[in-house]
TIRO-740808 format. One line per 10 residues: number of its first residue (from 1); their letters; for each residue x, y, z of N, C-alpha, C. Coordinates in Angstrom, 1 decimal, padded with zeros to 4 digits, m for minus. Each point is the difference from the previous one (the first is absolute). Last residue first. Layout:
<nodes>
NUM> a> X Y Z X Y Z X Y Z; ... $
</nodes>
This chain:
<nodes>
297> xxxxxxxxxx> 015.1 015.7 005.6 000.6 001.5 m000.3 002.0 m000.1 000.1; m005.1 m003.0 000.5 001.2 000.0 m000.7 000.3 001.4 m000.1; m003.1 m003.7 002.9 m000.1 001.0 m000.3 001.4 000.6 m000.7; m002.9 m004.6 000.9 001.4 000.7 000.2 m000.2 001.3 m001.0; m005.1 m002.1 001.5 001.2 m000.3 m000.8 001.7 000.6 000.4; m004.0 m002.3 003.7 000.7 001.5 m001.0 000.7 000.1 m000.9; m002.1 m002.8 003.7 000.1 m000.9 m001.6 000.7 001.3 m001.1; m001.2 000.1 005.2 001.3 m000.8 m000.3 000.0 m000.2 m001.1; m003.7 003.4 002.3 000.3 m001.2 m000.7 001.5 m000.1 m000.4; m001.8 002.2 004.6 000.2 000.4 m001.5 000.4 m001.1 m000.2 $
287> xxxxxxxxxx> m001.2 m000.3 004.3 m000.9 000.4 m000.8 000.2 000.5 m001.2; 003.3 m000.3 003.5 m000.7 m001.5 m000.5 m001.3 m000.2 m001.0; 004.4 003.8 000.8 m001.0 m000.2 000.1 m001.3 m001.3 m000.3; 004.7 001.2 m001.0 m000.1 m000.3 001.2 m001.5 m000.4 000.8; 001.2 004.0 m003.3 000.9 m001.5 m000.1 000.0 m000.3 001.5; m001.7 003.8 m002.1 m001.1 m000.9 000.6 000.8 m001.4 m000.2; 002.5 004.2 m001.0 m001.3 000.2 001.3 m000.6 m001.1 000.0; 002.6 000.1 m003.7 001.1 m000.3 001.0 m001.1 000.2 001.1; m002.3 000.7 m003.7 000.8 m002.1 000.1 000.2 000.2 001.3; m000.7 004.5 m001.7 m001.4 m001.1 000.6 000.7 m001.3 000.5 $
277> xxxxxxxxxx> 003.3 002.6 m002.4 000.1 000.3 001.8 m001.6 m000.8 m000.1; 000.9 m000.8 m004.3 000.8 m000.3 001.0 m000.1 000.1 001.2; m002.6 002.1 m002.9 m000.2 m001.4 000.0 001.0 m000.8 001.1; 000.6 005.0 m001.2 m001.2 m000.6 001.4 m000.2 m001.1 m000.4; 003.7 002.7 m002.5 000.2 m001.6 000.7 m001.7 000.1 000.5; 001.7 003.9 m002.5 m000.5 m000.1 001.4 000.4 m001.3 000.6; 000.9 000.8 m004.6 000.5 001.6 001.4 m000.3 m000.4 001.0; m001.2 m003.5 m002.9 001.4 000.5 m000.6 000.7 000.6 000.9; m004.8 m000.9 000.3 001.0 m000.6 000.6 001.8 m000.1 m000.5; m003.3 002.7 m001.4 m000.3 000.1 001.3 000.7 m001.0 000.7 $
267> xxxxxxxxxx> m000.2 000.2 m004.6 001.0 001.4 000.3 m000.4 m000.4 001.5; m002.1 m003.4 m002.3 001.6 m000.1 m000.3 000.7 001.1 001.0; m005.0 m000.1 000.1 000.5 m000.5 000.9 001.6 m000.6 m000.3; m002.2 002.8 m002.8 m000.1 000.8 000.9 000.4 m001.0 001.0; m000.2 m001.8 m004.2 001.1 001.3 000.5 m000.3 000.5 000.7; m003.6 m003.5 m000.6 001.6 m000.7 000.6 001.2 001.4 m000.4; m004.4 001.5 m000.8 000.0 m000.1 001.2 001.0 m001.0 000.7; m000.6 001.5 m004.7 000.3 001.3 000.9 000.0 m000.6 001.2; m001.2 m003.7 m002.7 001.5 000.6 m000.5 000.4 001.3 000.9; m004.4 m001.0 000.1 000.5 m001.3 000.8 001.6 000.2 m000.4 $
257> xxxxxxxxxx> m002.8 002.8 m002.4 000.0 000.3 001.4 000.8 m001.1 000.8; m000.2 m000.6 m004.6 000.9 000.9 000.2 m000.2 000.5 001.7; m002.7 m003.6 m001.7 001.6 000.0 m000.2 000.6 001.2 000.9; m004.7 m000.1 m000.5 000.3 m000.6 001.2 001.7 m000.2 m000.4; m002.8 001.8 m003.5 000.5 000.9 001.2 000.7 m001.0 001.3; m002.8 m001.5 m003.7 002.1 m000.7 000.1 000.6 001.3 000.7; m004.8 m000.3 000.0 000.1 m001.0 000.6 001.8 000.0 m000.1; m002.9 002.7 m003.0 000.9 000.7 001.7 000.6 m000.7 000.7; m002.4 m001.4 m004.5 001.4 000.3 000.1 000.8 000.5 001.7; m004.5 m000.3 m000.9 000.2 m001.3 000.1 001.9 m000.1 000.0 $
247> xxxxxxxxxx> m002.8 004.2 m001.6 000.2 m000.6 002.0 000.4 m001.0 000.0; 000.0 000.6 m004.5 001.1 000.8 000.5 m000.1 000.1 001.6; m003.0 m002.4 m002.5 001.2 m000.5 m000.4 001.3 000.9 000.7; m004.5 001.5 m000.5 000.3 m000.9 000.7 001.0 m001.1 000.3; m000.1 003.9 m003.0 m000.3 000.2 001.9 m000.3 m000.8 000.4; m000.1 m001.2 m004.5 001.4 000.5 000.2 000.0 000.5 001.5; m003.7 m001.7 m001.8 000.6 m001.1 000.6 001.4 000.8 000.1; m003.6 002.6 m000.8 m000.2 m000.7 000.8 000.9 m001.1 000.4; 000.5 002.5 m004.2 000.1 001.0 001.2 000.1 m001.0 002.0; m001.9 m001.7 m004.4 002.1 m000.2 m000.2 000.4 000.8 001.6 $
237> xxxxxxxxxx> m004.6 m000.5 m001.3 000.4 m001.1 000.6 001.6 000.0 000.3; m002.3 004.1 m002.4 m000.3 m000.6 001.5 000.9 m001.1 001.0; 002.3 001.7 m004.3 m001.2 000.0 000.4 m000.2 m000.1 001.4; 004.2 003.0 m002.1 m000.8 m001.3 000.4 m001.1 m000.2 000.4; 002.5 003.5 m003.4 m000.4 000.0 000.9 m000.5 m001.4 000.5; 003.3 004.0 m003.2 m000.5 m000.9 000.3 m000.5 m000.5 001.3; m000.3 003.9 m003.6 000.6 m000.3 001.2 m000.4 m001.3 000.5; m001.4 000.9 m003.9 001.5 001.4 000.4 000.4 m000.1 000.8; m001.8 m004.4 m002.1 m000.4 001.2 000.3 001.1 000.5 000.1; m001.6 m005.0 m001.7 000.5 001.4 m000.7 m000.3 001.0 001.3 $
227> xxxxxxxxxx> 000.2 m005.2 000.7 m001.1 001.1 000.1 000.8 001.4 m000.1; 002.3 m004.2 000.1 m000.8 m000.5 m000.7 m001.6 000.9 m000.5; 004.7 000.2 002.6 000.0 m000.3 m001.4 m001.1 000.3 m000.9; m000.3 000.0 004.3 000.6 001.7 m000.2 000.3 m000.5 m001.7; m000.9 m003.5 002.8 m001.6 000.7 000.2 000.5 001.7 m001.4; 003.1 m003.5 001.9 m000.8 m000.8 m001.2 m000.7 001.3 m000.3; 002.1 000.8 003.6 000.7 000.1 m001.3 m000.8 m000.2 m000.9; m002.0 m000.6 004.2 000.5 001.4 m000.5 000.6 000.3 m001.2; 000.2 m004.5 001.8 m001.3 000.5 m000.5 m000.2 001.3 m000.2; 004.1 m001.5 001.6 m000.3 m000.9 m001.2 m001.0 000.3 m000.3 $
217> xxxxxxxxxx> 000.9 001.6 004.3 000.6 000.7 m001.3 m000.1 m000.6 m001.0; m002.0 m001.8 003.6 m001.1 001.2 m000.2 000.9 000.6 m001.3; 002.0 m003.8 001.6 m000.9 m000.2 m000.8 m001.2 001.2 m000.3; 004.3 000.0 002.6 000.3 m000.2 m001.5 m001.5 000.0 m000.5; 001.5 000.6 004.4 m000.7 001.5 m000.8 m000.5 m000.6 m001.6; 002.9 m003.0 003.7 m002.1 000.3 000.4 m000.1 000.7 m000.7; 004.2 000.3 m000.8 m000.6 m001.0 m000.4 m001.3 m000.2 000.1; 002.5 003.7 002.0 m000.5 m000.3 m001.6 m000.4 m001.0 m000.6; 000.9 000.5 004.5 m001.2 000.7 m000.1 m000.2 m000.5 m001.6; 004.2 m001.6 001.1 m001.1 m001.0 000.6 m001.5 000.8 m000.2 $
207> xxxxxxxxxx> 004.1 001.9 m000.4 m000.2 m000.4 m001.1 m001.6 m000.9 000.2; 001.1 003.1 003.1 m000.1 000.4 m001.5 m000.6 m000.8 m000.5; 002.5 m001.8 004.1 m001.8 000.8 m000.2 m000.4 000.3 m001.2; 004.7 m000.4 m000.3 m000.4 m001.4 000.3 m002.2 000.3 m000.1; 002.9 003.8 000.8 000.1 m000.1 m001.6 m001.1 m001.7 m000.2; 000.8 001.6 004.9 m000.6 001.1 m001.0 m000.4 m000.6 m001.7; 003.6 m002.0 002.6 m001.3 m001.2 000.6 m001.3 001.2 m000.6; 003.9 001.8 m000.5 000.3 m001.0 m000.7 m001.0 m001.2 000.1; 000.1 004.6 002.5 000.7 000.0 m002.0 m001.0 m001.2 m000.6; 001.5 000.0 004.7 m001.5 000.7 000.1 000.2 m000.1 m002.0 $
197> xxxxxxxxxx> 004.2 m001.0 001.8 m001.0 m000.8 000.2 m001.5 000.0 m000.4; 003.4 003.0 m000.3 m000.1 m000.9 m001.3 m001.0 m001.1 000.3; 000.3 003.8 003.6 m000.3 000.5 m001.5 000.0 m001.2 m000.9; 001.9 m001.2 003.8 m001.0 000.4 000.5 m000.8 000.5 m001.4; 004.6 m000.5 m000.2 m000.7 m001.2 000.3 m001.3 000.3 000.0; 002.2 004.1 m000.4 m000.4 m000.9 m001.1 m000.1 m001.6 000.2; 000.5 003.0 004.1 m001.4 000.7 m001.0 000.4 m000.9 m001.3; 001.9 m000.3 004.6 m000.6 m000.8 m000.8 m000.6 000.1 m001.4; 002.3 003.1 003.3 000.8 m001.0 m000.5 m000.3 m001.2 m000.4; m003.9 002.5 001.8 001.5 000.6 000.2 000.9 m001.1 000.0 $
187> xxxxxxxxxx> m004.5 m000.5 000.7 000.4 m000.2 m001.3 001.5 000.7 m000.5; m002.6 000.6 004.7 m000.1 m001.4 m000.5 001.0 m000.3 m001.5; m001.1 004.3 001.8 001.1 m000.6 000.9 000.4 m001.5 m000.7; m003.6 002.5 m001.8 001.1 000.5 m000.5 001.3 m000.6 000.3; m004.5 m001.5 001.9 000.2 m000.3 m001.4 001.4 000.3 m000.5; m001.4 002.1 004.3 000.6 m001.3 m000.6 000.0 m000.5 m000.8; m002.2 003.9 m000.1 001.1 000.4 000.3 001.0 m001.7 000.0; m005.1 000.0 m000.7 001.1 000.7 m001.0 001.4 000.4 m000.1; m003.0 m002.3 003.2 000.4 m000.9 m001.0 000.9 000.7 m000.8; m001.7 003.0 003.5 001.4 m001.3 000.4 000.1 m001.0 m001.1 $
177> xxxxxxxxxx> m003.3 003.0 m000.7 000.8 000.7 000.2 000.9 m000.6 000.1; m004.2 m001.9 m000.2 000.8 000.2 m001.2 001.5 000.7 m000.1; m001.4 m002.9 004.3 m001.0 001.4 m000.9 000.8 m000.4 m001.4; 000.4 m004.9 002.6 000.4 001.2 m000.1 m000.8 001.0 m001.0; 000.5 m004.9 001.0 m001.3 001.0 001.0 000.6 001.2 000.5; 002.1 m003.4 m003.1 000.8 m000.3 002.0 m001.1 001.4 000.3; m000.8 m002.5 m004.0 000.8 m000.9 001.0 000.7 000.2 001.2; m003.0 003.4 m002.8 m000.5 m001.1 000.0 000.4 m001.1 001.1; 002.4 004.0 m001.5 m001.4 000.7 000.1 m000.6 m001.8 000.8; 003.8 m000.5 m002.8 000.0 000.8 001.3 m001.5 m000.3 001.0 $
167> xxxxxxxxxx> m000.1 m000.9 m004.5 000.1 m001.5 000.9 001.0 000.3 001.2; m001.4 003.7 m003.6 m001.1 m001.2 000.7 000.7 m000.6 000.4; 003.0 002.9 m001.1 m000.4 000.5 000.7 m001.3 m000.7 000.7; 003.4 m001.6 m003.6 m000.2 m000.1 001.3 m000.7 000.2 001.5; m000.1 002.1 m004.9 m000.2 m001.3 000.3 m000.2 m000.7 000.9; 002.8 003.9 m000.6 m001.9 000.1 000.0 m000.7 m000.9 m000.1; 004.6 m000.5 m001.2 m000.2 000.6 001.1 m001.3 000.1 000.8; 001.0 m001.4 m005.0 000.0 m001.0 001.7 000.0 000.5 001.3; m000.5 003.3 m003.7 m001.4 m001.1 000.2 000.8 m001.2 000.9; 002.4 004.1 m000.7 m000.8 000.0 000.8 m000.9 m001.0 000.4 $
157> xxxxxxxxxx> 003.0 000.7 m004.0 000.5 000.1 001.5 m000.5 m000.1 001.4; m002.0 000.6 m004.5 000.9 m001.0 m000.4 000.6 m000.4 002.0; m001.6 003.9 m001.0 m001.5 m000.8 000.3 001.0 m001.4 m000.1; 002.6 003.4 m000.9 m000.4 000.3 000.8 m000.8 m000.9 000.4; 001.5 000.0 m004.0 000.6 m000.1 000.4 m000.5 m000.3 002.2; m002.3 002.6 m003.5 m000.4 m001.3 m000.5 001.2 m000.9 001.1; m001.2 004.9 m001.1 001.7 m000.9 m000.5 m000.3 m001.3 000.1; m004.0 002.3 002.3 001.7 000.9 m000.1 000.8 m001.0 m000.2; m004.0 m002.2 000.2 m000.3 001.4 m001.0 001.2 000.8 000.2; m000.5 m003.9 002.7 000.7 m000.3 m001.7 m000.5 001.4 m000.9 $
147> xxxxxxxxxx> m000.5 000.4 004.9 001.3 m000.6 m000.6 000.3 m000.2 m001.3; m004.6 001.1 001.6 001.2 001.5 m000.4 001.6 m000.6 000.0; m003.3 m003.6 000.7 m000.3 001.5 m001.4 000.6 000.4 m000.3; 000.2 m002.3 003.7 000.9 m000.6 m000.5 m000.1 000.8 m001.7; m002.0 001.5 004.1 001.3 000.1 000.2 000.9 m000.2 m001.2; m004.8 m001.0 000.5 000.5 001.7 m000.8 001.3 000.1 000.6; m001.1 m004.4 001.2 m000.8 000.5 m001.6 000.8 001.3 m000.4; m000.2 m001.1 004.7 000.9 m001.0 m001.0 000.1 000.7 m001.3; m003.4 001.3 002.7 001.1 000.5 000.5 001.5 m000.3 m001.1; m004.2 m002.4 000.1 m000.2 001.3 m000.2 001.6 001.1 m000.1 $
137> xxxxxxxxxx> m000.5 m004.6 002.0 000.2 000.3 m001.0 m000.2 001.0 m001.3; m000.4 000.3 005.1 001.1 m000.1 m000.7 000.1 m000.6 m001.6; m004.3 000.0 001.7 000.6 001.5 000.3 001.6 000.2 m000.6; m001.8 m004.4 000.4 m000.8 001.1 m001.3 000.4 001.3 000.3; 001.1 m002.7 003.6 001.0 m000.5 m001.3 m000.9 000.7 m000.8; m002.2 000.6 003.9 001.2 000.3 000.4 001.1 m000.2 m001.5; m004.1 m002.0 000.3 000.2 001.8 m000.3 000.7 000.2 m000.1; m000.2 m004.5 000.7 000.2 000.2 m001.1 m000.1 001.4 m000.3; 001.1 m002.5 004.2 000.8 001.1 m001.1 m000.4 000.1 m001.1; m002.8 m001.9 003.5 000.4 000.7 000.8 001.3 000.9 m001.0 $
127> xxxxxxxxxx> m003.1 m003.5 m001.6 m000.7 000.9 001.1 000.9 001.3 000.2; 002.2 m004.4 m001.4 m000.6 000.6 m001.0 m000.7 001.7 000.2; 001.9 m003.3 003.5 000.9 001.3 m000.7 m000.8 000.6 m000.9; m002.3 m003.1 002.0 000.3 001.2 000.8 001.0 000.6 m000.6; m001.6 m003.6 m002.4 m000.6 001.0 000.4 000.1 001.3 000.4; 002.5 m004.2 m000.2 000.0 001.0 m001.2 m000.7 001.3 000.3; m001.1 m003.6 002.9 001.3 000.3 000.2 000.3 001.4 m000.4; m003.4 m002.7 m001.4 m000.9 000.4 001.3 001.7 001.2 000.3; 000.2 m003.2 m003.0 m000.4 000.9 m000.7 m000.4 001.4 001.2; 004.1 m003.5 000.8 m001.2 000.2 m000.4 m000.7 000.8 m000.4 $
117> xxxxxxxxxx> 005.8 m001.2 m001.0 m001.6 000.4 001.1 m001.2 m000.3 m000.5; 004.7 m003.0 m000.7 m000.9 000.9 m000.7 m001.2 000.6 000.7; 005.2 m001.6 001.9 m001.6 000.0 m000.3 m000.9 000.5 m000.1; 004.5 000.4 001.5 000.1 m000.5 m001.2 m001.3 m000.6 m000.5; 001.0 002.2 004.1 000.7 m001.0 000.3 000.0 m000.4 m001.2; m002.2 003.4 001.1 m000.9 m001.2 000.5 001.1 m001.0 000.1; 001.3 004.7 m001.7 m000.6 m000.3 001.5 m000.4 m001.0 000.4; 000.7 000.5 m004.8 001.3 m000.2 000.9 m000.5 000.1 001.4; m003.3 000.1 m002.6 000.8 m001.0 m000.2 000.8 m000.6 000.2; m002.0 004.5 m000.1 m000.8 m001.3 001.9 000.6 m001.3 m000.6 $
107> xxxxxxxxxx> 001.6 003.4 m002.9 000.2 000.6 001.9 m000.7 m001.4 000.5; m001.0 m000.2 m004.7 001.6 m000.2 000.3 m000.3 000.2 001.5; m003.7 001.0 m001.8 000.4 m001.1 000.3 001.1 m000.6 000.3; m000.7 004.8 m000.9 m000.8 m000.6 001.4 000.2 m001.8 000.4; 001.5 002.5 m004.4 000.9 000.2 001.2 m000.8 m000.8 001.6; m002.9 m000.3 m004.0 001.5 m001.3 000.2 000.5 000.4 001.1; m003.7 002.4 m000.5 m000.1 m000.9 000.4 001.3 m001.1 000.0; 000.2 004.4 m001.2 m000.5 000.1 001.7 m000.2 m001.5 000.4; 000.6 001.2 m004.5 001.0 000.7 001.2 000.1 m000.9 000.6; m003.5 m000.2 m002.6 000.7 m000.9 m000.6 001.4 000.5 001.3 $
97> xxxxxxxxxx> m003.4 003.5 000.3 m000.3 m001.7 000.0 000.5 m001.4 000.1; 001.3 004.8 m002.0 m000.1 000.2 001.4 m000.3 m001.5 000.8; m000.7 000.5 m004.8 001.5 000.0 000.3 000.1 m000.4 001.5; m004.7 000.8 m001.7 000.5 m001.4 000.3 001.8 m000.1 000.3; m001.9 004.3 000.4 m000.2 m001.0 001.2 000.4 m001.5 m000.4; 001.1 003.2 m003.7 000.7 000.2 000.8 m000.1 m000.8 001.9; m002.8 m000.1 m004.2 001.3 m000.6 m000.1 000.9 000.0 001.3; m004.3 002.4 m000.3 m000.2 m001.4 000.3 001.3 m000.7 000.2; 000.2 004.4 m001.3 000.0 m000.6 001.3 m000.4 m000.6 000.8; 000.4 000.6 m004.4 001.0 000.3 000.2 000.2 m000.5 001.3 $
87> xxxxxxxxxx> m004.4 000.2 m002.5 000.7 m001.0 m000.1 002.2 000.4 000.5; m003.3 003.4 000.3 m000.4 m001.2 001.0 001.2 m001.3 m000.6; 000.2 003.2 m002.4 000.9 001.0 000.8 m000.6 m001.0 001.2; m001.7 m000.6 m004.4 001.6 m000.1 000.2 000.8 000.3 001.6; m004.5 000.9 m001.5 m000.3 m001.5 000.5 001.7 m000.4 m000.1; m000.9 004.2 m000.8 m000.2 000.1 001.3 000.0 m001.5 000.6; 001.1 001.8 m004.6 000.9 000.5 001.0 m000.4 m000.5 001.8; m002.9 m001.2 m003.9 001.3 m000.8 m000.5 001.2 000.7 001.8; m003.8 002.6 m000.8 m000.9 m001.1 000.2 001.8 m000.8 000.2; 000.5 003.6 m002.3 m000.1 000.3 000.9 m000.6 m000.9 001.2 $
77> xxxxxxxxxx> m000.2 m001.1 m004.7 001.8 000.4 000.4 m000.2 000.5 001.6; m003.9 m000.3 m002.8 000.8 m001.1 000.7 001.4 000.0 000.5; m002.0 003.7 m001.7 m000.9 m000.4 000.5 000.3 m001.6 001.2; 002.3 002.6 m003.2 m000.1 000.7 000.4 m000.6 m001.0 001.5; m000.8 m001.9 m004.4 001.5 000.0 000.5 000.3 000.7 001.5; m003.6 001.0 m002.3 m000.6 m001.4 000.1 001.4 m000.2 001.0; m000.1 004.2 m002.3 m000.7 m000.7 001.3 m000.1 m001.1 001.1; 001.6 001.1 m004.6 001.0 000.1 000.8 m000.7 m000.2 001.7; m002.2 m002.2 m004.4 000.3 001.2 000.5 000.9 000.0 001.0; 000.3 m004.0 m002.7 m001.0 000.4 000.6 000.4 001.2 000.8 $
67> xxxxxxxxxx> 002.0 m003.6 m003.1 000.2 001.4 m000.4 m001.0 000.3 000.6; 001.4 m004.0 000.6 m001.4 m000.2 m000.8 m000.5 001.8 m000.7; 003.9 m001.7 002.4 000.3 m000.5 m000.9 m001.1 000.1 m000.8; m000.1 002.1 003.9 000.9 000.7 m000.3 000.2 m001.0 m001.6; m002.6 m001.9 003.1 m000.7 001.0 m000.1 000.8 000.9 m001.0; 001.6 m004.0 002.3 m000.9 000.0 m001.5 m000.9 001.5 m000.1; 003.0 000.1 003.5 000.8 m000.4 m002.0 m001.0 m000.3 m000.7; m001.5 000.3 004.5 000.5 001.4 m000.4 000.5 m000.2 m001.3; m001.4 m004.0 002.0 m001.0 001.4 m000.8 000.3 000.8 m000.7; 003.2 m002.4 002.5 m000.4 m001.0 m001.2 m001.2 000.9 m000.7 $
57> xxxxxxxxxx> 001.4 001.3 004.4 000.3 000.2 m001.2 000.4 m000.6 m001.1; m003.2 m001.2 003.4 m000.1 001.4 m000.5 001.3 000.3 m000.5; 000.5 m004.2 001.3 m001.0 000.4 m000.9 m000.4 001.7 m000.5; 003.0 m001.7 003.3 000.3 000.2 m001.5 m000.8 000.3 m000.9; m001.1 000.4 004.3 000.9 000.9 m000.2 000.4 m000.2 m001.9; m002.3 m003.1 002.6 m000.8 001.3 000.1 000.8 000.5 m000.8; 001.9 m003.8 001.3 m000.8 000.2 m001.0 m000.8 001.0 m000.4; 003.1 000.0 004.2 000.3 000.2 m001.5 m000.7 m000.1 m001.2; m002.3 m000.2 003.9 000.4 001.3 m000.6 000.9 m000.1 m001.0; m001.2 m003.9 001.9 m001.3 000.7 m000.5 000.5 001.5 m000.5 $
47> xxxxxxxxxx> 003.3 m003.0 001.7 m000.4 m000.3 m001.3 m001.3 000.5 m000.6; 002.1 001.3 004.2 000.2 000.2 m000.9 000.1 m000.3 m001.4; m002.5 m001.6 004.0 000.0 001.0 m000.1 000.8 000.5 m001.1; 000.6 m003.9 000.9 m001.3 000.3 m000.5 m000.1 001.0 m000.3; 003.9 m000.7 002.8 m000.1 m000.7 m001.7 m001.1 000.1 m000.8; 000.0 001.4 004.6 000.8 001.2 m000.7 000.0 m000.7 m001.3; m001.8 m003.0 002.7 m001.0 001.0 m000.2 000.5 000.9 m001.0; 002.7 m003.5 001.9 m000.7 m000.2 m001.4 m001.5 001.2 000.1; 004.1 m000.5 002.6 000.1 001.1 m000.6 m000.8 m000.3 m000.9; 000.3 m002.9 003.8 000.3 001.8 000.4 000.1 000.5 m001.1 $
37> xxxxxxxxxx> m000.8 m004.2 m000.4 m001.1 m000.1 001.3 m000.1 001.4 m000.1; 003.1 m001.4 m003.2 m001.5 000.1 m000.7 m001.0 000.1 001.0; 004.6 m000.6 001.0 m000.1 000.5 m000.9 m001.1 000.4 m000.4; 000.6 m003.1 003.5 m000.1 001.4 000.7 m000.1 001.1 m001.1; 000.5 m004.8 m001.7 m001.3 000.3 000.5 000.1 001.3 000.7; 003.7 m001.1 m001.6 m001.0 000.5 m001.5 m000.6 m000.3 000.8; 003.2 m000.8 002.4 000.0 000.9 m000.2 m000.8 000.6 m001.1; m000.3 m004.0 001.5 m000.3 000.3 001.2 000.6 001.7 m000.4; 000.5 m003.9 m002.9 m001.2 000.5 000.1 m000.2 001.1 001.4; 005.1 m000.4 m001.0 m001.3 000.5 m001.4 m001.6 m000.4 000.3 $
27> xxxxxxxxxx> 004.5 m000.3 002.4 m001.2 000.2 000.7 m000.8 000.3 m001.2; 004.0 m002.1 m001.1 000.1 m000.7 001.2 m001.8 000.6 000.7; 002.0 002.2 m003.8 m001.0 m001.4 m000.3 m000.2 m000.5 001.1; 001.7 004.2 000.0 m001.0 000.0 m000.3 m000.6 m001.5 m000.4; 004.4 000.8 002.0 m001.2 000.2 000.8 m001.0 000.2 m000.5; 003.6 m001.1 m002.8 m000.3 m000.8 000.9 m001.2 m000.1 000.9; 001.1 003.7 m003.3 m000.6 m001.0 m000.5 m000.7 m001.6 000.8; 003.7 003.3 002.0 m001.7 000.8 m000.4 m000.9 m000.5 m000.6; 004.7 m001.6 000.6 m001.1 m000.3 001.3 m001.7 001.0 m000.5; 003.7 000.4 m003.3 m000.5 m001.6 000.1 m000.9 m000.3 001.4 $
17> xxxxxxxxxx> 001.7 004.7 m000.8 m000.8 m000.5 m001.0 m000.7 m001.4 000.0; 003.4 001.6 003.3 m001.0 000.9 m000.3 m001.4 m000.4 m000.9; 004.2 m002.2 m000.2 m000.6 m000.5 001.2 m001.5 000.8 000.2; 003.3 001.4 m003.1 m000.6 m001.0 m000.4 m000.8 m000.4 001.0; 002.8 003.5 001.1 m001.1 000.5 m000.8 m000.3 m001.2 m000.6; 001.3 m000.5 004.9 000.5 000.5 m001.2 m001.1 000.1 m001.0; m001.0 m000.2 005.5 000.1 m000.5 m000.8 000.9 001.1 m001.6; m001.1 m001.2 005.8 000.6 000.8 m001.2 000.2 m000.7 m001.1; m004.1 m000.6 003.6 001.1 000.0 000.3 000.4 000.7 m001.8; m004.7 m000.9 002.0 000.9 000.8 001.1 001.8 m000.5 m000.3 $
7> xxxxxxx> m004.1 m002.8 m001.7 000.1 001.6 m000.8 001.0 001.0 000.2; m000.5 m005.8 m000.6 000.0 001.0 001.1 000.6 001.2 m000.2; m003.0 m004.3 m002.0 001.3 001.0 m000.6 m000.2 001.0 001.3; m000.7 m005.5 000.1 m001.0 001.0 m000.1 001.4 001.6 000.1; 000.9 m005.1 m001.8 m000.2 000.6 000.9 m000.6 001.6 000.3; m000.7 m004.5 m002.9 001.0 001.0 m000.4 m000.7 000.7 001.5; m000.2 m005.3 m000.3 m000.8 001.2 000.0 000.9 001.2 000.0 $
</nodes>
């Protein structure tokens, strides 16, 4: 029996990546049931508005391809701005969602001794950060804006940094203020391990969204060949399965967070050791389990 992956210690940039995949099979039903317990509303929810959303502009072009007064345009376009501006911040709770729920699972993972929490468990974190993380990722966001809007360089720089700031905030029941400042402490003299990693399990996601994408884009295509316009446009059904295909895609969110949340426990036990000094405090103690894996540093 492969033995159960233990979160709390230092790892290299392969280790990084190969335990990430580890711990998602080792807990895969138990992490796709809290997936769809805690954020399958925000998944609905945004598949109703993103379909909303496209649709009306799927109008708006046909309206503009059917040469219909500027009105008409005028008209929807302004309709198009507002169901854009919900569907954002649907995105942005399910983002908030997907957070809250891995990081959360990781913490009582490691707290229980390497076992998968309950839902009843989940909960209470759920409850208790997911404002608290919407706000910050608020925060996040227009940080990371204005990073890549000056020189682009800048945002470049910042996104593992800022990264870290969830599974702060989360794993050790810190404001935003203290995630933000440690974050910085944390990744000091780490920043391109830390950066290639996030990259490269990033790119991996991609590819895997694209795939789930392929079949809404195979039908799109066909579609654009095959219906002369000035602007081209998807049907209903095309519309429908492409947002649905695209929540369904959130699900490979769980990579990259479960990737953010073994670098935050590499740097913390890198700098800090606390896996270690925990051991050294309760050695001795008759009541901690004797089956612990060796811990490597």
């Amino acid at each position: 029996m492969e033995p159960k992956i233990e979160l709390a210690k230092p790892r290299d940039f392969g280790e990084i990546i190969s335990d990430t995949f580890s711990f998602i099979r080792q807990n895969f039903k138990e992490i796709l049931k809290s997936f769809f317990i805690f954020c399958g509303f925000f998944m609905l929810a945004s598949i109703a508005t993103g379909i909303t959303q496209q649709l009306k502009l799927q109008r708006l072009f046909a309206g503009i391809n059917g040469n219909t007064a500027p009105t008409f345009a005028e008209n929807y376009f302004s309709g198009f701005l507002l169901s854009y501006g919900i569907t954002m911040l649907v995105m942005l709770a399910m983002y908030t969602s997907s957070t809250v729920t891995i990081l959360g699972f990781m913490t009582l993972y490691k707290q229980k001794g390497n076992i998968a929490p309950t839902t009843e468990e989940l909960w209470e974190y759920f409850k208790y950060y997911f404002f608290r993380t919407l706000l910050g990722v608020f925060v996040v966001g227009i940080l990371l804006a204005i990073g890549f809007m000056v020189c682009l360089i800048p945002g470049i720089w910042l996104y593992p940094i800022l990264g870290l700031i969830f599974p702060i905030m989360i794993m050790e029941n810190a404001s935003f203020g203290y995630a933000f400042s440690r974050s910085f402490n944390l990744i000091k003299d780490n920043w391109w391990v830390t950066a290639g990693t996030i990259l490269v399990i990033w790119i991996i996601a991609y590819f895997m969204i694209t795939f789930i994408m392929l079949p809404a884009s195979a039908v799109n295509v066909v579609e654009v060949f095959l219906r002369k316009q000035k602007i081209p446009t998807m049907s209903t059904g095309t519309v429908i399965l492409s947002v649905v295909l695209q929540q369904l895609a959130q699900l490979i969110l769980i990579i990259p967070i479960v990737g953010l949340g073994l670098c935050y426990y590499n740097l913390v036990e890198s700098k800090d050791g606390t896996s270690l000094l925990d051991r050294i405090n309760k050695f001795g103690d008759p009541n901690q389990p004797t089956n612990l894996p060796t811990e490597e540093y």
